[in-house]
ChimeraX commands (.cxc) that place a marker at each C-alpha (Angstrom):
marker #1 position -33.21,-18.84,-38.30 radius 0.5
marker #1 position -32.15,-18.20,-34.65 radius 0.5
marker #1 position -33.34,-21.68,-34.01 radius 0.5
marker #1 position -31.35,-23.23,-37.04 radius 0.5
marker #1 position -28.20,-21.57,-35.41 radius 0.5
marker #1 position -28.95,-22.63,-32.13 radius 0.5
marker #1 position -28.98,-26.31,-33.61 radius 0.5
marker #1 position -25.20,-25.94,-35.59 radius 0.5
marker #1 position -23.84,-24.21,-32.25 radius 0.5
marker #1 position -24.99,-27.09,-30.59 radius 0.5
marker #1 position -23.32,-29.78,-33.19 radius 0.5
marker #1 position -20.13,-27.42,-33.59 radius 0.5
marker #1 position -19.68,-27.33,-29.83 radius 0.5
marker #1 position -19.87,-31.31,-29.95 radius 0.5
marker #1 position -17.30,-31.62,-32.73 radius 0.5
marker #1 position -14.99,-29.80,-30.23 radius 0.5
marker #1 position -15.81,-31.89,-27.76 radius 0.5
marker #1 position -15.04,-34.75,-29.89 radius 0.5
marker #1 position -11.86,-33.50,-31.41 radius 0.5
marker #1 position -10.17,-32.91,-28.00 radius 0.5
marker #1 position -10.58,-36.39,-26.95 radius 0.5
marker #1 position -9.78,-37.97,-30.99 radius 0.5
marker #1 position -6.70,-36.14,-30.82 radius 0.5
marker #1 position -4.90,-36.59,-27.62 radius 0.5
marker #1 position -6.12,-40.45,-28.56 radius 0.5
marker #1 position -4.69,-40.29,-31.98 radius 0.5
marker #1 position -1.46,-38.78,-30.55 radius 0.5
marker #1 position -0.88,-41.76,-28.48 radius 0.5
marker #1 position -2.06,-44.73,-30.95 radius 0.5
marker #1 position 0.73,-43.17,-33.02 radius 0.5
marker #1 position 3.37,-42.72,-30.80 radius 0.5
marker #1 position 2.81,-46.42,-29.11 radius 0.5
marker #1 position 5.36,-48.31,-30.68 radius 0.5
marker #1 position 8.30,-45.80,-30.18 radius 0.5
marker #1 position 10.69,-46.39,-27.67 radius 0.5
marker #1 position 13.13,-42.99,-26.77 radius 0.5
marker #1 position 16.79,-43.70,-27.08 radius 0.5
marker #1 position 19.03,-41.37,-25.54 radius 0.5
marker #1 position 21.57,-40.08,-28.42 radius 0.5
marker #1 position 25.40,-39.00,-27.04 radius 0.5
marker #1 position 25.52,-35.16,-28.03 radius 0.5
marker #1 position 29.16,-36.00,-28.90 radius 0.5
marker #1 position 28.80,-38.61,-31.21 radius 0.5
marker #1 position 25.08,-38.83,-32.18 radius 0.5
marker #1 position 25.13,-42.28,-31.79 radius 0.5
marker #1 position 22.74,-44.10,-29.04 radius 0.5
marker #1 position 24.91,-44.45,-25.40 radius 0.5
marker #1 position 25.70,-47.63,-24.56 radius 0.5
marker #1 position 25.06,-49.22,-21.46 radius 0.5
marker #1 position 27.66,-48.52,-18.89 radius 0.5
marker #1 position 26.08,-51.77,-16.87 radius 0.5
marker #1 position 25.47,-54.29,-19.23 radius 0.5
marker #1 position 27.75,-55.49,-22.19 radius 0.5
marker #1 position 26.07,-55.86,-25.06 radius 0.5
marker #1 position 24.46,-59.24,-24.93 radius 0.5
marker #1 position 25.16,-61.19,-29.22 radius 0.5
marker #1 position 22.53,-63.58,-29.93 radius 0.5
marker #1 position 23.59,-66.29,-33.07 radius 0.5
marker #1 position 21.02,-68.36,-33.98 radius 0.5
marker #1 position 22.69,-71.93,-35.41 radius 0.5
marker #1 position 20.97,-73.32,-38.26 radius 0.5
marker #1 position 20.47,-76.93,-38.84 radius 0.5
marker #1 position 22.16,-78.12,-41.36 radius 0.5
marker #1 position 20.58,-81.14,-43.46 radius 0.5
marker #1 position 21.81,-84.31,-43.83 radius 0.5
marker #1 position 22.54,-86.26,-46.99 radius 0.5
marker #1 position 21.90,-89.70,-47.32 radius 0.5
marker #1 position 24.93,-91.63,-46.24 radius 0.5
marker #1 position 26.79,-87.89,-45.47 radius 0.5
marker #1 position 26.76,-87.12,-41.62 radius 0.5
marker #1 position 25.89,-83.83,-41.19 radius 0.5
marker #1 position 28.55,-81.09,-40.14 radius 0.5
marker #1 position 28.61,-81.15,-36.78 radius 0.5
marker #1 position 28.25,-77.31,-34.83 radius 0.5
marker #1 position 30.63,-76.42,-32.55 radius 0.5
marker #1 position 30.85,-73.45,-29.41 radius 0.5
marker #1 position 34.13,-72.85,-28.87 radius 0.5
marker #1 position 35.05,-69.96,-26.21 radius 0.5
marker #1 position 38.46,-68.39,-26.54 radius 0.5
marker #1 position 40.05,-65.85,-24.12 radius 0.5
marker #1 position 42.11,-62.57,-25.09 radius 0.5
marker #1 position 45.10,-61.64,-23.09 radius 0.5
marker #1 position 46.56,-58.04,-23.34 radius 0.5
marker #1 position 50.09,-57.60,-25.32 radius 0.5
marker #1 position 50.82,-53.72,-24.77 radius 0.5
marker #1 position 49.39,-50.30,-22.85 radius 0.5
marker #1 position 46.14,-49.95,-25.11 radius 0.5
marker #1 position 45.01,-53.46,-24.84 radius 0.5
marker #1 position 45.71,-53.27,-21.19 radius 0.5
marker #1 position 43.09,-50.13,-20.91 radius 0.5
marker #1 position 40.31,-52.57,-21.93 radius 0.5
marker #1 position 41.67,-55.81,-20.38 radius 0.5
marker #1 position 41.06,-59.62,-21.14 radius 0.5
marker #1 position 38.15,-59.96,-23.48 radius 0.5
marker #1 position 35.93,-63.22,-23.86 radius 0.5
marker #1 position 35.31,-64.24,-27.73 radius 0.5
marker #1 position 32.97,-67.08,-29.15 radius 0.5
marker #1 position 33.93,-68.66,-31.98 radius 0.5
marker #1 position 30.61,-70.89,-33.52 radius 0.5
marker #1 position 32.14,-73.79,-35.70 radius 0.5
marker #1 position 29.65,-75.09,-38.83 radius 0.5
marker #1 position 31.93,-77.91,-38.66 radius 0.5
marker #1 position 33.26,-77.31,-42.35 radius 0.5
marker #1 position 35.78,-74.97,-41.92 radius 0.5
marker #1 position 33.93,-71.48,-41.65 radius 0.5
marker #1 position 32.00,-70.08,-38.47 radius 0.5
marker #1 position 30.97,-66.86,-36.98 radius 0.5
marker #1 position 33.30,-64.62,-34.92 radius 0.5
marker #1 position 32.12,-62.39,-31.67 radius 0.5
marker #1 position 33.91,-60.29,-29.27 radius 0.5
marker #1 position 32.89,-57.67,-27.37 radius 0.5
marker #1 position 35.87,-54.51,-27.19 radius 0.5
marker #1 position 35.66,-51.20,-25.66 radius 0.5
marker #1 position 31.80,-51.60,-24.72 radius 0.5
marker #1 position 30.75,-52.61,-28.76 radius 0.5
marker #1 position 29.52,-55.94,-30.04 radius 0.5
marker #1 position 32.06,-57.30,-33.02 radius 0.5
marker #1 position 30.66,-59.03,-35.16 radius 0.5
marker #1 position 32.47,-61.66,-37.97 radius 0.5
marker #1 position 33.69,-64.54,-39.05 radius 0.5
marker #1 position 36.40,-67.13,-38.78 radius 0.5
marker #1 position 37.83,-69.27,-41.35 radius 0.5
marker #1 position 40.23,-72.44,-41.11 radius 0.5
marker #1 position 43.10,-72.09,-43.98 radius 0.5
marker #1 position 45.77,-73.79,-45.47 radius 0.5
marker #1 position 49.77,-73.30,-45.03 radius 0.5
marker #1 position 49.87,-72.22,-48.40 radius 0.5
marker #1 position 47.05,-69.24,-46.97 radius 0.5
marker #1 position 49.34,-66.01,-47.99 radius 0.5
marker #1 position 51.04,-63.94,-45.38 radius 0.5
marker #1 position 50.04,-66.17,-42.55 radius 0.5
marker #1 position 51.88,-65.85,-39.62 radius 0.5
marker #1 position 52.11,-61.96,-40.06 radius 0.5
marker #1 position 50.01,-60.54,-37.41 radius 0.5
marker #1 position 51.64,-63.82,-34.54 radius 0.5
marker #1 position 54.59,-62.60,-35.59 radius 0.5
marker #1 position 53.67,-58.74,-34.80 radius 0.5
marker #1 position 52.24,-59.57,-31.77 radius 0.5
marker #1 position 53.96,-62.60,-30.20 radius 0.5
marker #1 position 57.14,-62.14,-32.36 radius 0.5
marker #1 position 60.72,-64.24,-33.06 radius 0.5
marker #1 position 58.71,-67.46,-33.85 radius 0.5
marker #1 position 58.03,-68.72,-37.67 radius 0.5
marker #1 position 54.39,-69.05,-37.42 radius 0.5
marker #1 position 54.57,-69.96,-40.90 radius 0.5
marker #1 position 56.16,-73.31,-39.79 radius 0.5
marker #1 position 54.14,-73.92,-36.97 radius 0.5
marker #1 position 52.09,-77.42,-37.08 radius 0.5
marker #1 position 48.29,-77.27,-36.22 radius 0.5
marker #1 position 45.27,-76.43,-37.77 radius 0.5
marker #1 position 45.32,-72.54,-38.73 radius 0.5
marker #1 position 42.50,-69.93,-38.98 radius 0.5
marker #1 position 41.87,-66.48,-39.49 radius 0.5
marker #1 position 39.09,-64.30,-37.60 radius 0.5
marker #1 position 37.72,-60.68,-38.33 radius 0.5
marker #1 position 35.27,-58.76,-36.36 radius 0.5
marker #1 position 34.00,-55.35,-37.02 radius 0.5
marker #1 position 31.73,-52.89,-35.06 radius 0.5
marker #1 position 31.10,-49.35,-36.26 radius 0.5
marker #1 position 33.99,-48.29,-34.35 radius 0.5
marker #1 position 36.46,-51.26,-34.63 radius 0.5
marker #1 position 37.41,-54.08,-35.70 radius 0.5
marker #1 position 39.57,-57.02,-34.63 radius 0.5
marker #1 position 42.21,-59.26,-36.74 radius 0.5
marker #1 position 43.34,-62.56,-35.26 radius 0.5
marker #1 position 45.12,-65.47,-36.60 radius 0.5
marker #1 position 45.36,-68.94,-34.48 radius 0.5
marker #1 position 46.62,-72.44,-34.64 radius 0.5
marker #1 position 44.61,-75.45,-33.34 radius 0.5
marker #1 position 46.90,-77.95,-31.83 radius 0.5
marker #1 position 43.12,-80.28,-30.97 radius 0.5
marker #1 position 39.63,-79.98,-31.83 radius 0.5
marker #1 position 38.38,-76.95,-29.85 radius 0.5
marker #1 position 42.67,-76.09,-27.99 radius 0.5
marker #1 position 44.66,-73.79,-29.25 radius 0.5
marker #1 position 46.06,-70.39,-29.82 radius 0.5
marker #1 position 47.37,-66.77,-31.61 radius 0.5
marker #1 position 47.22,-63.12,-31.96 radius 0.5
marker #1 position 44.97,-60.48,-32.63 radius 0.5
marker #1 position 45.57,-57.05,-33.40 radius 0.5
marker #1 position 42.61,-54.18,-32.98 radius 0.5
marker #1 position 42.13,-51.24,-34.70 radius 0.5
marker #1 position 43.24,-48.57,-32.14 radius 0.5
marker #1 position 46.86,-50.78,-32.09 radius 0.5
marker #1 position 45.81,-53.25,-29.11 radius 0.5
marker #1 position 47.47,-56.22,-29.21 radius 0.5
marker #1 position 46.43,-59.36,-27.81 radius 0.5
marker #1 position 47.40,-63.22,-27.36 radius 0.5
marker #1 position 44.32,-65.43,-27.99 radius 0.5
marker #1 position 43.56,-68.56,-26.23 radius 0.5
marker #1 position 41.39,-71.15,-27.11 radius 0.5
marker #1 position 39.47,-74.04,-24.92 radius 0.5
marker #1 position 38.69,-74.52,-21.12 radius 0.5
marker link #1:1,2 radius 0.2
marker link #1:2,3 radius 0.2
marker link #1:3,4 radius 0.2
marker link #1:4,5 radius 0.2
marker link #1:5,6 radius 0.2
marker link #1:6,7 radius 0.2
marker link #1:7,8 radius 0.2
marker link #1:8,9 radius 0.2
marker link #1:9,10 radius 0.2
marker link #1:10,11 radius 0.2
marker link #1:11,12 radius 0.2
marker link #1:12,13 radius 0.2
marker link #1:13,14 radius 0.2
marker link #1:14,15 radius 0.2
marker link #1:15,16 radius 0.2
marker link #1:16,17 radius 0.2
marker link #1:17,18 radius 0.2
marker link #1:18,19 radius 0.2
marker link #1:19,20 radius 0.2
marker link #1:20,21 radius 0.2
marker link #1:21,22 radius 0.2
marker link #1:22,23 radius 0.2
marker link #1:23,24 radius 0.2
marker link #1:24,25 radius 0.2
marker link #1:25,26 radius 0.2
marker link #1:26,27 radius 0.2
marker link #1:27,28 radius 0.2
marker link #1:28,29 radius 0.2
marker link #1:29,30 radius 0.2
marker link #1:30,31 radius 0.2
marker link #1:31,32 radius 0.2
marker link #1:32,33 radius 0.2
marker link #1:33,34 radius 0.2
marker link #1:34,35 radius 0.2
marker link #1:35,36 radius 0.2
marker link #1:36,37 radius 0.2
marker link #1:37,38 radius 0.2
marker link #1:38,39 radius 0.2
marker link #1:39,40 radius 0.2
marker link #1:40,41 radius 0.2
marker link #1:41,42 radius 0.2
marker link #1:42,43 radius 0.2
marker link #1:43,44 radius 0.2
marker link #1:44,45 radius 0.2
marker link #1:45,46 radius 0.2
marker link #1:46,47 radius 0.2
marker link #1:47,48 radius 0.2
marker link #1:48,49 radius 0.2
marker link #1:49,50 radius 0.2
marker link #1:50,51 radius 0.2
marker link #1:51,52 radius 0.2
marker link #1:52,53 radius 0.2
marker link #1:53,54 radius 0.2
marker link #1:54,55 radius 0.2
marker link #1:55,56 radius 0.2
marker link #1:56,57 radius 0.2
marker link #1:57,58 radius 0.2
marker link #1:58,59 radius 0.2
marker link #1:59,60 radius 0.2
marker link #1:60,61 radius 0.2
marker link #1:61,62 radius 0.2
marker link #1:62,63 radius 0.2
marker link #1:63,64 radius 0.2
marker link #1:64,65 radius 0.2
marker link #1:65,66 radius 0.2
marker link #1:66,67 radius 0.2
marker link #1:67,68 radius 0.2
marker link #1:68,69 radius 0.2
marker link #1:69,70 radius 0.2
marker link #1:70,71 radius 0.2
marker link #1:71,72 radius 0.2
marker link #1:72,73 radius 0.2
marker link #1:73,74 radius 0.2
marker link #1:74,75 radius 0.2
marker link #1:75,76 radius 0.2
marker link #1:76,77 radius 0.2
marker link #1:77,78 radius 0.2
marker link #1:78,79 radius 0.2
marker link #1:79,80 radius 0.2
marker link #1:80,81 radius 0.2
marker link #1:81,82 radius 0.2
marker link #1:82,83 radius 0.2
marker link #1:83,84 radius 0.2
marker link #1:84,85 radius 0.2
marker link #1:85,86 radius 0.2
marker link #1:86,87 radius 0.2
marker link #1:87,88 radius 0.2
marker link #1:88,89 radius 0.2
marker link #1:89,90 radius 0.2
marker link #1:90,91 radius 0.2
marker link #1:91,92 radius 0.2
marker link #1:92,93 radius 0.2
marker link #1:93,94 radius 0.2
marker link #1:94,95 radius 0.2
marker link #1:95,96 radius 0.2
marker link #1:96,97 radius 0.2
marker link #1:97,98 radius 0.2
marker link #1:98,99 radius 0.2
marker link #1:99,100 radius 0.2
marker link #1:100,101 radius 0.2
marker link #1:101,102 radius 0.2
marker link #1:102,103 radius 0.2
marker link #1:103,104 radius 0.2
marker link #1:104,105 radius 0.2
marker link #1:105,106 radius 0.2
marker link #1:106,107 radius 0.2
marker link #1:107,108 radius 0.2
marker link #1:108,109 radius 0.2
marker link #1:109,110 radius 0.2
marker link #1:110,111 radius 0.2
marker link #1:111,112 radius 0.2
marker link #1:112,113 radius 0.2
marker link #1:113,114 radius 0.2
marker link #1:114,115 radius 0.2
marker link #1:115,116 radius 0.2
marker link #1:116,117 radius 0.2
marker link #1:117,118 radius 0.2
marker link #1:118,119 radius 0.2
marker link #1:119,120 radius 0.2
marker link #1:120,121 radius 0.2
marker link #1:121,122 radius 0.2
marker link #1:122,123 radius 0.2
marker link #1:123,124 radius 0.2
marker link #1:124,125 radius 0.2
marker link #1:125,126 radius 0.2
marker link #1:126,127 radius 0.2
marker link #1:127,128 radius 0.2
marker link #1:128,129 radius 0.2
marker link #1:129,130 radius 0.2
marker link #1:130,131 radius 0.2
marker link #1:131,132 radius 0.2
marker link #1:132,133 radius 0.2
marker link #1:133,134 radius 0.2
marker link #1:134,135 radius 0.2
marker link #1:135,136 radius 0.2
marker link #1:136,137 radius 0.2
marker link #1:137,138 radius 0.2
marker link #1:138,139 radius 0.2
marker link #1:139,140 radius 0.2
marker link #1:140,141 radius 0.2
marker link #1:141,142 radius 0.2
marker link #1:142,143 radius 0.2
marker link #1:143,144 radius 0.2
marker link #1:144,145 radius 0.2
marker link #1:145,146 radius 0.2
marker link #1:146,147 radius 0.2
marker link #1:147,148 radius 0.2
marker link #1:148,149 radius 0.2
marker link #1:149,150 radius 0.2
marker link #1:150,151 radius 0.2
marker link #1:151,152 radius 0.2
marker link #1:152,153 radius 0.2
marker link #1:153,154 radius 0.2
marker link #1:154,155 radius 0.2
marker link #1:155,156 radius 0.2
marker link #1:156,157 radius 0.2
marker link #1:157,158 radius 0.2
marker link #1:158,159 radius 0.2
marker link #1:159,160 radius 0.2
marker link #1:160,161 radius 0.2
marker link #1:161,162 radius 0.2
marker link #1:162,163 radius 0.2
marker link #1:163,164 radius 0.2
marker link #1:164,165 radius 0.2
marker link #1:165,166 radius 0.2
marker link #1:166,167 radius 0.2
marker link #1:167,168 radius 0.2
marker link #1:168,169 radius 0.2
marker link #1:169,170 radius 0.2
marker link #1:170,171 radius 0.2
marker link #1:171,172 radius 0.2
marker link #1:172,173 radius 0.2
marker link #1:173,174 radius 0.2
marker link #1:174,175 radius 0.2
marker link #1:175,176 radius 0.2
marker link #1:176,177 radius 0.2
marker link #1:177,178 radius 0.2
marker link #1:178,179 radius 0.2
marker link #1:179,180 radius 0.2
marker link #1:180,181 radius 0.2
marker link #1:181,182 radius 0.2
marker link #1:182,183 radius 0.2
marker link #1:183,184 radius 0.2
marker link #1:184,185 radius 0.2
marker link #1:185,186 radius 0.2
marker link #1:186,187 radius 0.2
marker link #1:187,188 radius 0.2
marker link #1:188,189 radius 0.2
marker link #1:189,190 radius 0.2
marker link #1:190,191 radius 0.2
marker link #1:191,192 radius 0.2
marker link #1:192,193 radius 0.2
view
């Protein structure tokens, strides 16, 4: 008997041995593909970085071509904001990237107070209801309504804002409008190099 125990000593003192290298080895397989984000107390949301912007990545698809029907052509079309009033002026001019499909509907992006917005922009038609509405709050005493040009609307949203803008083309990738934010900023929108 005394040599029996002697024997499952033996194997119990190897399956300690063996469990305190599994588990440290375990604990790390499974904890390998985490990353640690640090969370804002405040908020609970992730901090952003205070040296990078956000960096938006669109991906264009190709769009097919029918026989005898070119294909839409894509278009990159970079647009600058100006500040209006006070809280615009707090986060100064903004870059924007408008991505043209070529048939009258595109994506929208803007990064505002240190968040990616993310949207779309649409061309319209005079008839378009209440166009001219936010050019007139922000530029005022013109009849945008009247204006000649090709109009559009844009809307970006982040979790914390979002962005309004409407905007004449007077040429293919030229022209300009307004765009109001969420917290009241007001800005004058500039299309074209």
């Amino acid at each position: 008997m005394c040599r029996a125990l002697k024997v499952c000593m033996s194997d119990l003192k190897s399956l300690r041995r063996s469990a305190l290298i599994a588990v440290p080895l375990l604990a790390v397989a499974a904890l390998s593909a985490c990353v640690i984000v640090p969370m804002d107390p405040k908020t609970g949301r992730p901090y952003e970085s205070a040296t990078q912007p956000p960096v938006v990545v669109v991906q264009q698809p190709t769009p097919a071509a029918s026989p005898g029907i070119a294909a839409p052509q894509w278009q990159t079309v970079q647009a600058r904001l100006y500040p209006v009033n006070e809280a615009a002026r707090n986060a100064g001019i903004l870059q924007a990237t408008v991505i043209d499909n070529g048939a009258g509907r595109g994506s929208f992006s803007v990064t505002y107070q240190g968040q990616a917005l993310q949207g779309e922009a649409t061309r319209v038609d005079r008839q378009y209801p209440g166009f001219g509405q936010i050019m007139s709050q922000v530029q005022g005493g013109v009849n945008w309504a009247q204006a000649a040009g090709q109009r559009g609307i844009a809307n970006a949203a982040s979790s914390s804002y979002s962005l309004r803008c409407e905007y004449l083309f007077t040429a293919a990738t030229q022209g300009t409008g307004a765009c109001l934010a969420s917290d009241g900023a007001r800005y004058q929108i500039h299309f074209g190099s």
